[in-house]
C-alpha positions as CSV (number, residue, x, y, z in Angstrom):
1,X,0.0,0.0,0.0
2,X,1.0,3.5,-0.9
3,X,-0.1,6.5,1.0
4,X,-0.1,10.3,-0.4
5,X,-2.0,13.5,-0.9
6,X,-2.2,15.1,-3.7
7,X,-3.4,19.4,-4.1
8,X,-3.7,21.5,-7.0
9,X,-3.7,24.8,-6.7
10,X,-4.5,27.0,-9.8
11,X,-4.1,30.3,-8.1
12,X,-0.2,29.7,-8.5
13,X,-0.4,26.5,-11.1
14,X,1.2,24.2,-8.5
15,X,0.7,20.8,-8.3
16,X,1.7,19.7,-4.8
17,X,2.4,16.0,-3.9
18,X,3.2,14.4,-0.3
19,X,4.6,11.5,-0.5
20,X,3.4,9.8,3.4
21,X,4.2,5.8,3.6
22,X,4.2,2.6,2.3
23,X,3.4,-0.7,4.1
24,X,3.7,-4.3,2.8
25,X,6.2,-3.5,0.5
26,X,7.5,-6.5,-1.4
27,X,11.3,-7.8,-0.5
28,X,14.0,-7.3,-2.9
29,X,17.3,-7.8,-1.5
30,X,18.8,-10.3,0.1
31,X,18.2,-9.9,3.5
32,X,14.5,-9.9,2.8
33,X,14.1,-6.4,2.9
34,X,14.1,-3.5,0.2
35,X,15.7,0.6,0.0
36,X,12.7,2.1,-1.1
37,X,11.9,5.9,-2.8
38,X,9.5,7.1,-4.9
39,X,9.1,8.9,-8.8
40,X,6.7,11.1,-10.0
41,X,6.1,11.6,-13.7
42,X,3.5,13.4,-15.4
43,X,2.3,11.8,-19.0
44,X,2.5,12.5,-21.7
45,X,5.8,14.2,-21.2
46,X,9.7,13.5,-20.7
47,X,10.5,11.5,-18.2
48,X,13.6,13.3,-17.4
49,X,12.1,16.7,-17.6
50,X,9.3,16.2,-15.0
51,X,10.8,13.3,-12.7
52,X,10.5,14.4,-8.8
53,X,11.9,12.0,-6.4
54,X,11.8,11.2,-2.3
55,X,14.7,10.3,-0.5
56,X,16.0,6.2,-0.1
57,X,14.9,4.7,2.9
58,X,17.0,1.9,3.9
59,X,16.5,-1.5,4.8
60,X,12.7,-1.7,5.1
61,X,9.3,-2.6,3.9
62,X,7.5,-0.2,5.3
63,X,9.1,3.2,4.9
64,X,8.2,6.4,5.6
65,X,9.0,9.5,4.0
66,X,6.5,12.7,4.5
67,X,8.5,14.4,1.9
68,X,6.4,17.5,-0.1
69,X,7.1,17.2,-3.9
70,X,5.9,20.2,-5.9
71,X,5.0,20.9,-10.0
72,X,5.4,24.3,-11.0
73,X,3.3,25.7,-13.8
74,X,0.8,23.0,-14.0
75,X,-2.2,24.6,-15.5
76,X,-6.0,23.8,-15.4
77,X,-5.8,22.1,-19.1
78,X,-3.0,19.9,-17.9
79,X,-5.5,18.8,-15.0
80,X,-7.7,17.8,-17.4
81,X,-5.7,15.1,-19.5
82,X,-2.5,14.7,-17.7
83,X,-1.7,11.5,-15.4
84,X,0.5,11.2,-12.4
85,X,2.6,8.3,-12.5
86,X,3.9,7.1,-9.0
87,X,6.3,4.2,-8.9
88,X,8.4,3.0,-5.8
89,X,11.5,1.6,-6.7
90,X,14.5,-0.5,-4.7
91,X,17.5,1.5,-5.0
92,X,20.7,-0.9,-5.6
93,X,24.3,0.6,-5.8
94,X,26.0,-2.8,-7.2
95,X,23.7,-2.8,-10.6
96,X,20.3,-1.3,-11.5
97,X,17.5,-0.1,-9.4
98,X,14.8,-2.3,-9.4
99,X,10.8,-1.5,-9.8
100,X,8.5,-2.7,-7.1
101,X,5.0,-1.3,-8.0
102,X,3.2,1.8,-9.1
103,X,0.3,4.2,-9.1
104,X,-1.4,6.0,-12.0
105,X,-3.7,8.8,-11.0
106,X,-5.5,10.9,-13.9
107,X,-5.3,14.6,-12.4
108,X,-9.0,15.3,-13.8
109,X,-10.4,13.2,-10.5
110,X,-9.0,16.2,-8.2
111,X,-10.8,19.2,-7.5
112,X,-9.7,22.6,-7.2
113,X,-8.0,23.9,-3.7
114,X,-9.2,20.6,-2.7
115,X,-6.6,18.2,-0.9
116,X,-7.5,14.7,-2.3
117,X,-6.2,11.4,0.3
118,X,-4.7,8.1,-1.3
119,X,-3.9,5.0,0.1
120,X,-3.7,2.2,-2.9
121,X,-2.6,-1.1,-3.4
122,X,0.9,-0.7,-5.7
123,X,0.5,-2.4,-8.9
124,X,2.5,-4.5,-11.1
125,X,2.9,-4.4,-15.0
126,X,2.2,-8.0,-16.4
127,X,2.5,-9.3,-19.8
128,X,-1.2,-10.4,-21.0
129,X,-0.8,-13.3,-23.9
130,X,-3.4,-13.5,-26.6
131,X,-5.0,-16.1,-28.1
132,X,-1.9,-16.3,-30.8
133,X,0.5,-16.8,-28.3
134,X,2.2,-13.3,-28.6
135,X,3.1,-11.5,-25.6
136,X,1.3,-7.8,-25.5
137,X,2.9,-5.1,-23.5
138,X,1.8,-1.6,-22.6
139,X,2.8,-0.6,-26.1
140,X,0.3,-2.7,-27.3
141,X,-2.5,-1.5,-25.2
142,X,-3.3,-4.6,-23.2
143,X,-2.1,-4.4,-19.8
144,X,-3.1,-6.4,-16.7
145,X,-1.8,-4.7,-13.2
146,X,-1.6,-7.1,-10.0
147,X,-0.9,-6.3,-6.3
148,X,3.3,-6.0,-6.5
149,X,2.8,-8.5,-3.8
150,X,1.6,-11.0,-6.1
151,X,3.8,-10.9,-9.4
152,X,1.3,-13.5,-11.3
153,X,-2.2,-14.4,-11.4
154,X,-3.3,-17.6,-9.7
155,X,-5.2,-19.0,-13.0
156,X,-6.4,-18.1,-16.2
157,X,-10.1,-17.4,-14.5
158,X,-8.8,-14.9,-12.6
159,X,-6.6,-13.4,-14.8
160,X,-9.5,-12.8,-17.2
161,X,-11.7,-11.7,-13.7
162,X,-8.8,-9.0,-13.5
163,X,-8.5,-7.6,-16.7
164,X,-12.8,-6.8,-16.5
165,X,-12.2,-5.4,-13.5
166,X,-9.8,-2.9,-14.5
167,X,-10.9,-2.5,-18.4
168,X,-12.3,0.8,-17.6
169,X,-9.6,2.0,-15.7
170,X,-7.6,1.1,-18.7
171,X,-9.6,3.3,-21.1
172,X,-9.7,6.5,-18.7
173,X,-6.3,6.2,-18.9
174,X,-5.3,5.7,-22.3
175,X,-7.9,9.0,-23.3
176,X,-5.9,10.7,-20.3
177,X,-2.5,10.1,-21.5
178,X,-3.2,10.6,-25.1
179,X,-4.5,14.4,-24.3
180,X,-5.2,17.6,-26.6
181,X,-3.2,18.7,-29.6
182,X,-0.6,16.6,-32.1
183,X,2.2,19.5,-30.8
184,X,4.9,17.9,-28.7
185,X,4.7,19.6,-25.3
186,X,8.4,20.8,-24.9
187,X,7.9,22.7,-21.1
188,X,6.1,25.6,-19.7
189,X,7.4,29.4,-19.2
190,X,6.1,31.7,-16.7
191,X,5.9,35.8,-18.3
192,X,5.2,38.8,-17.2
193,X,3.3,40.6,-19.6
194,X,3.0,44.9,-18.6
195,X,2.1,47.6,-21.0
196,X,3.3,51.0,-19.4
197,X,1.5,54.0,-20.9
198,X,3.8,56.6,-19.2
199,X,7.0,55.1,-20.7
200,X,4.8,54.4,-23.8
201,X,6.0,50.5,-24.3
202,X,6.2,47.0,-23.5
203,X,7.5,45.3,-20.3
204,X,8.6,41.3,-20.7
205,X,9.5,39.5,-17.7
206,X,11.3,36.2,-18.5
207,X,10.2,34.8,-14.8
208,X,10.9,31.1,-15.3
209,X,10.4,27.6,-16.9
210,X,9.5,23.9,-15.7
211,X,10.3,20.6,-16.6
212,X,12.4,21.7,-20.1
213,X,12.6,18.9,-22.4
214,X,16.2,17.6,-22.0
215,X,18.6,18.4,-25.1
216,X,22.0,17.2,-23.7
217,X,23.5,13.5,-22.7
218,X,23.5,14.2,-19.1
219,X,19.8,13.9,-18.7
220,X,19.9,18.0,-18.9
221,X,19.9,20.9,-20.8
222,X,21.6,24.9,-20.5
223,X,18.9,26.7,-21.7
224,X,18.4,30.2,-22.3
225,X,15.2,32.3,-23.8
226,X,14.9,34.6,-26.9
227,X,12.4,36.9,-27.6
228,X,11.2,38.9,-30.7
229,X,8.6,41.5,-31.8
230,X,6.7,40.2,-34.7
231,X,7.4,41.6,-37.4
232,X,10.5,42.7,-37.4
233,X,11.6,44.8,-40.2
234,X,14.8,46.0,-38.9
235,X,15.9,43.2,-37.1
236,X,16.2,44.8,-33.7
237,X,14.0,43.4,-31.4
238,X,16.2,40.2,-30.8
239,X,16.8,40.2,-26.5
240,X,18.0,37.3,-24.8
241,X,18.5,36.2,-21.2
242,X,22.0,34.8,-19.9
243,X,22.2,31.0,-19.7
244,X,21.4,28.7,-17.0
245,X,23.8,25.6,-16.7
246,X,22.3,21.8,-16.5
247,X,18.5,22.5,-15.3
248,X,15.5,21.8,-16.8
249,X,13.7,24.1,-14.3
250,X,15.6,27.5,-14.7
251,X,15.1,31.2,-12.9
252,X,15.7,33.8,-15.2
253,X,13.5,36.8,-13.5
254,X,14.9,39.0,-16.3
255,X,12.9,41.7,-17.9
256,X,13.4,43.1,-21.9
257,X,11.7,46.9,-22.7
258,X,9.9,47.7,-26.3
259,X,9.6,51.0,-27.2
260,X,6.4,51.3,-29.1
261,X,2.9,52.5,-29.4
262,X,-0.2,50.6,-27.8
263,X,-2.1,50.6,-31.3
264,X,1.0,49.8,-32.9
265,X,1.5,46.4,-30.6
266,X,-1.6,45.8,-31.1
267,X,-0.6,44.4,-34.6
268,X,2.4,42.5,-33.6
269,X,3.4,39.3,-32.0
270,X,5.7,38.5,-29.4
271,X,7.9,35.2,-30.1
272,X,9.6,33.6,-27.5
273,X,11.7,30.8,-27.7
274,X,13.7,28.5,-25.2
275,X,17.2,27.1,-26.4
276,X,19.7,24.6,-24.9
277,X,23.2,26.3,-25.5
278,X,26.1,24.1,-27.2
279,X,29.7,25.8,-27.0
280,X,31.1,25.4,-30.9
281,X,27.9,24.0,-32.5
282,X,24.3,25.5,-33.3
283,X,22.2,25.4,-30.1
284,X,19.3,23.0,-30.0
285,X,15.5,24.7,-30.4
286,X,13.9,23.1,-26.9
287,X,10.2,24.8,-27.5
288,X,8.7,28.5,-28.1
289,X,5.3,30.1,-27.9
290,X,4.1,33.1,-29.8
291,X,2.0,35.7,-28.0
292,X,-0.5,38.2,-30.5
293,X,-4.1,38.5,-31.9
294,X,-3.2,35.5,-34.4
295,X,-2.6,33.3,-31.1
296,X,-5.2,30.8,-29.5
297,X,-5.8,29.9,-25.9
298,X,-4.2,31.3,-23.1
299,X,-1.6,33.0,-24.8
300,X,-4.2,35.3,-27.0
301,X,-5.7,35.6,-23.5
302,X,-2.6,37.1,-22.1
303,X,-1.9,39.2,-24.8
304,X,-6.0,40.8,-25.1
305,X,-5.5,41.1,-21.1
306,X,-1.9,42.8,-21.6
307,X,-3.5,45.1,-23.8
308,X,-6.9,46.1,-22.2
309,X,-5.1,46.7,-18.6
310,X,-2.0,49.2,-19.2
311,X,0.1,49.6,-16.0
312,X,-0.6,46.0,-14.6
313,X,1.9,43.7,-15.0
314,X,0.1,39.9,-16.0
315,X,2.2,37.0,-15.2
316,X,0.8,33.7,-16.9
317,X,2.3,29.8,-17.4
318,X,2.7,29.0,-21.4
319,X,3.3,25.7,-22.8
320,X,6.0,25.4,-25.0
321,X,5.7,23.3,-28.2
322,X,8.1,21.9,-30.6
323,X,6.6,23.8,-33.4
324,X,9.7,26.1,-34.4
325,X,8.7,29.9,-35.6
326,X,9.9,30.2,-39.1
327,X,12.6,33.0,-37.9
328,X,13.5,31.5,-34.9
329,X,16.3,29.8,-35.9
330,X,18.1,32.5,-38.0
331,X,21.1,33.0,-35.5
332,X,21.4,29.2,-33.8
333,X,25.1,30.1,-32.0
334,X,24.1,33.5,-30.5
């Protein structure tokens, strides 16, 4: 059994996870007992960019860790299709860690502000063989899960019983996972969006991003953020933010100014993109979003907003996608 709360808050687009205890866990080492932690991914999305983890506990089957994992920019759409994965895992210095059991939670069953309590029986991935003989993993789509106490069925009976049971579960979860959109999700970016009518221009704030897609070997990326005005006759809207080394959850809280007229940004675009810098090569495109009246979703939201309410500054969470804008990559080693 695995116990843990789960809170979303949308006021600050945090999904907050506390990881309490396990109980029962099964043995995995030699002296019958296990070094237990936990992962946390959210699907669709990659792994490395989104993985959270507890602390090991060592030597037991019933550890406990009341450790508070947090996801940053994890808006009210992402609620609605995205799935939690929890798996608890025996760490193993000699050779590689080994998987006990897991958890999949679609987010869409919390509620706002609303602390949600779990306590479920870990389950195990086993191979379901159809009538051909061939083995059909998760790839596949047919998947039956089993207590992690209890790697295999007792009987074909029951192992048909089983997959009934949980052939609605299933489904929920494949819609969940499948989500919104044919765009690769590539991260999110938190901006601050301020028109100032006394200085007569626009105020970006580069605030931050969360779980970057990762560009570089180590599991990581050096990103960095560039931003234009749309269009861009003279080629001088170009600023960028200095470069944060190996994270895929950067701080940046940098701020560009654009001299220009309110009626005159009402026609144009703001494109900002998020790149992994490479010294003596071009730099890798990680994701961008464009902000304008051509935009859908929350960032023409932001942009309308930005626009209607001059003096207040707007901060929002974007998704990035890995749809490259056609002059984004124009200067790939600056």
């Amino acid at each position: 059994m695995l116990e843990f709360d789960l809170l979303y808050d949308p006021a600050s687009c945090t999904l907050h996870c506390s990881i309490l205890r396990a109980k029962g866990l099964k043995p995995m080492d030699f002296n019958g007992l296990a070094d237990p932690y936990v992962k946390l991914h959210l699907l669709p999305g990659a792994c490395k960019a989104n993985k959270l983890k507890t602390k090991t506990q060592r030597n037991t089957l019933n550890p406990v860790w009341n450790e508070d994992l947090t996801y940053s920019g994890i808006t009210e759409e992402d609620i609605s299709h995205k799935v939690l994965r929890i798996s608890v895992c025996d760490e193993d210095k000699l050779s590689h860690n080994e998987f006990i059991g897991e958890i999949r939670v679609p987010l869409r069953r919390l509620k706002p502000s609303q602390k949600k309590h779990f306590n479920i029986c870990l389950e195990r991935q086993v191979p379901v063989r159809g009538s051909c003989g061939d083995a059909c993993g998760e790839a596949g789509g047919q998947v039956a899960r089993t207590s992690s106490l209890s790697p295999q069925l007792a009987s074909p009976s029951s192992m048909s019983a089983a997959l009934r049971g949980i052939s609605c579960y299933l489904k929920e979860l494949e819609q969940a996972e499948q989500g919104p959109g044919l765009l690769e999700e590539r991260g999110r970016i938190l901006l601050s969006l301020s028109y100032s009518s006394q200085r007569r221009g626009l105020l970006v704030g580069i605030v931050r991003c969360a779980h970057l897609a990762a560009m570089d070997v180590n599991g990581y990326s050096d990103p960095y953020v560039k931003t234009y005005l749309r269009p861009d006759v003279d080629k001088k809207s170009k600023h960028k933010t200095c470069v944060k080394k190996k994270t895929l959850n950067p701080e940046f809280n940098e701020e560009f100014f654009y001299e220009i007229e309110l009626s005159t940004l009402a026609t144009k675009t703001l494109e900002v993109t998020v790149w992994d810098y490479d010294i003596g090569k071009s730099n890798d495109f990680i994701g961008g979003v464009s902000l304008g009246p051509a935009a859908r979703g929350e960032a023409q939201r932001h942009w309308s907003d930005c626009l209607q309410q001059p003096g207040v500054a707007l901060e929002r969470w974007h998704t990035l996608t890995s749809e490259l804008p056609p002059a984004a990559g124009t200067l790939p080693l600056a």
